[in-house]
C-alpha positions as a Markdown table, in Angstrom:
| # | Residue | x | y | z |
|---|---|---|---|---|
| 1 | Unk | 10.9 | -17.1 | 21.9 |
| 2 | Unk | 8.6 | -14.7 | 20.0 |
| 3 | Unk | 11.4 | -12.5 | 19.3 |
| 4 | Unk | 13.4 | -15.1 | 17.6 |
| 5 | Unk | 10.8 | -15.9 | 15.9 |
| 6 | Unk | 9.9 | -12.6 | 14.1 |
| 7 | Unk | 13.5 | -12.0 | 13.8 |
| 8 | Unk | 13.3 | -15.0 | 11.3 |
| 9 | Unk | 10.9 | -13.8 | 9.6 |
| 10 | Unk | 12.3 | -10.3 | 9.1 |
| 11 | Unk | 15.7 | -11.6 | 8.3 |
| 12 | Unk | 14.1 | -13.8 | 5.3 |
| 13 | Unk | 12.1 | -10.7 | 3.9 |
| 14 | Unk | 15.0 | -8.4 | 4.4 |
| 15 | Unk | 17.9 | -10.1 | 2.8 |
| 16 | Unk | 15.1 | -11.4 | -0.1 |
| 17 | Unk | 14.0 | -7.3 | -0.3 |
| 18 | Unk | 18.1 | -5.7 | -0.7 |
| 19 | Unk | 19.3 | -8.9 | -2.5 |
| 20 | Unk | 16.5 | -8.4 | -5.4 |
| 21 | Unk | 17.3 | -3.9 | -5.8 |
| 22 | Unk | 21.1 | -4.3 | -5.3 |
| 23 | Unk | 21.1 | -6.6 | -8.1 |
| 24 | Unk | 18.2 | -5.3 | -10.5 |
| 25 | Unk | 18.7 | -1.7 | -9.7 |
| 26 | Unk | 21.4 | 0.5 | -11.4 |
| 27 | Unk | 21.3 | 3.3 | -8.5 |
| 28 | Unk | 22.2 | 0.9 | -5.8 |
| 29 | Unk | 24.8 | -1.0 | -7.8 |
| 30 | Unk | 26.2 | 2.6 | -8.4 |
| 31 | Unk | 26.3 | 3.2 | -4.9 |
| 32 | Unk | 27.6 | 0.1 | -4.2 |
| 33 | Unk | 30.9 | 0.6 | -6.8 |
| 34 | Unk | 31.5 | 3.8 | -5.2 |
| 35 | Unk | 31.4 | 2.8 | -1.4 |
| 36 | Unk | 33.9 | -0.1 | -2.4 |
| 37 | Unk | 36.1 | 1.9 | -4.7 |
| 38 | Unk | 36.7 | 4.6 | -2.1 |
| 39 | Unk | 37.0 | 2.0 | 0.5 |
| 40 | Unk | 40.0 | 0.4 | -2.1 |
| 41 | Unk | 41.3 | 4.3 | -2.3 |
| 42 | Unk | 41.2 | 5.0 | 1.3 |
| 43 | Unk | 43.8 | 2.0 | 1.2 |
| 44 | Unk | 44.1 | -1.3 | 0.1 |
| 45 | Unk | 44.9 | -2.8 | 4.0 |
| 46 | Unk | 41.7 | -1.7 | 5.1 |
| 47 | Unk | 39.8 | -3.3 | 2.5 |
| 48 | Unk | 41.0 | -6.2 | 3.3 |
| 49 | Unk | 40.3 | -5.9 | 7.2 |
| 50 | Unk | 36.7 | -5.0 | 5.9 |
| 51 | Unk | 36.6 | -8.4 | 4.1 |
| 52 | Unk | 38.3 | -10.3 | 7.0 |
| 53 | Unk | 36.6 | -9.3 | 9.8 |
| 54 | Unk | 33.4 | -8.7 | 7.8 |
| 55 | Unk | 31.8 | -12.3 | 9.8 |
| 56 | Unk | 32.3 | -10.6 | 13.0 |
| 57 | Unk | 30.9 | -7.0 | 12.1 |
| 58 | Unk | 27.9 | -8.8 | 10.2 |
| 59 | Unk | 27.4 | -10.6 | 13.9 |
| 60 | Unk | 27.9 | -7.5 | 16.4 |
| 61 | Unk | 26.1 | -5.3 | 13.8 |
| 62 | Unk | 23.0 | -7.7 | 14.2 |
| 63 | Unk | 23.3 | -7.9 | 17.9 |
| 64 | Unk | 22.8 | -4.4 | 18.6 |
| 65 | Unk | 19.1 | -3.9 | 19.7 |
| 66 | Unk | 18.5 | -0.1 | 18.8 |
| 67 | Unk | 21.2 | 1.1 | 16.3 |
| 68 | Unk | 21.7 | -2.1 | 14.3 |
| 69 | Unk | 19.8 | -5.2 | 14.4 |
| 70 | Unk | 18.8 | -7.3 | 11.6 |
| 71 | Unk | 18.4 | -4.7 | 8.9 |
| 72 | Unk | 21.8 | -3.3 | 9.2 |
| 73 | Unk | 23.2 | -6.6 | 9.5 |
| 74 | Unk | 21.1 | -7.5 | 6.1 |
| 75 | Unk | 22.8 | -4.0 | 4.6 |
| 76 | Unk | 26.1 | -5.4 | 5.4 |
| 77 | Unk | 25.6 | -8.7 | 4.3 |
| 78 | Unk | 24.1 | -7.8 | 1.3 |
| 79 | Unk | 27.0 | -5.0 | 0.5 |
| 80 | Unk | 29.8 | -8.2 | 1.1 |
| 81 | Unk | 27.9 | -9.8 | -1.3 |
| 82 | Unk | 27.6 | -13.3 | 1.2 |
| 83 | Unk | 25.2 | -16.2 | -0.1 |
| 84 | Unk | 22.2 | -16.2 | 1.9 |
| 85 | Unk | 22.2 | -19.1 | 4.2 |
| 86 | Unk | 25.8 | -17.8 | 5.4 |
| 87 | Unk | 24.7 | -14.2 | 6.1 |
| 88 | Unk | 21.1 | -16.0 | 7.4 |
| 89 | Unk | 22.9 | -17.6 | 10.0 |
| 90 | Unk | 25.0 | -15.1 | 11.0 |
| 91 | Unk | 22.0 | -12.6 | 11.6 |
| 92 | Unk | 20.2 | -15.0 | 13.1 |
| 93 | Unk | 23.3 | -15.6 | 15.8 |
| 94 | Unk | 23.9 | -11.6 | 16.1 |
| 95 | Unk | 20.1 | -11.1 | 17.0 |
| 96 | Unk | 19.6 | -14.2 | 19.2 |
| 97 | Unk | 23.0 | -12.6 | 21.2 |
| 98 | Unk | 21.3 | -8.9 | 20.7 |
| 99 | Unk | 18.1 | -10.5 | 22.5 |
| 100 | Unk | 20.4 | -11.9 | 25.2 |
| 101 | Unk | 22.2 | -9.3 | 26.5 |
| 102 | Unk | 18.9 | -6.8 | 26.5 |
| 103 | Unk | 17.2 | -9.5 | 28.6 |
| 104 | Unk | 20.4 | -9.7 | 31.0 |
| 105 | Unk | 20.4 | -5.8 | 30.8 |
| 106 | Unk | 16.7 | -5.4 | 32.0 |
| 107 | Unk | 16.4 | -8.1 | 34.3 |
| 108 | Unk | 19.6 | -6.3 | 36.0 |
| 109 | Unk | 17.5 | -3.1 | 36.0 |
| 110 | Unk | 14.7 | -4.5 | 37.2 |
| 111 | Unk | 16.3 | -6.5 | 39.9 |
| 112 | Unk | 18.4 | -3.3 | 41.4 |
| 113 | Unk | 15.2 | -1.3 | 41.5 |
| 114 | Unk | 13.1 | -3.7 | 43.0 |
């Protein structure tokens, strides 16, 4: 329950802290044109998968417990530009499911060893 809880809290501060320098710094908007336009040159079809299936990778982004979690979920979110209670949720979910499956994973562990 604790980790749910601080995974609130560091969703709310990380979405708050990219949302306020992708929009009031000119670096990271720079950055953020380029990704996209070579995204759009590497084809226009996978652009469009990116945007499609953007819900899902925000989702299993956030639900891996070492490489992703709810900062790269908040990178992603932010970069797809989604309104904050949309990209909230679906951080919150992806963690929640990252918590999950580490908890299933351990106990598993624990329970073969001993």
């Amino acid at each position: 329950m604790l980790v749910v809880i601080s995974d609130i809290i560091q969703i709310i501060v990380i979405l708050n802290f990219f949302e306020f320098f992708v929009n009031k710094l000119d670096v990271i908007t720079k950055i953020k044109k380029k990704f996209w336009k070579n995204v759009e040159n590497s084809g226009k079809n996978r652009l469009e998968k990116f945007k499609k299936y953007g819900d899902w990778g925000v989702l299993l982004i956030s639900a891996l417990p070492f490489a992703g979690g709810a900062l790269s979920g908040s990178i992603l979110a932010v970069s797809l530009e989604y309104k904050k209670l949309k990209a909230f949720f679906l951080i919150l979910s992806g963690c929640m499911i990252g918590t999950l499956l580490y908890f299933v994973g351990i106990s598993g562990i624990m329970h073969s060893i001993g």
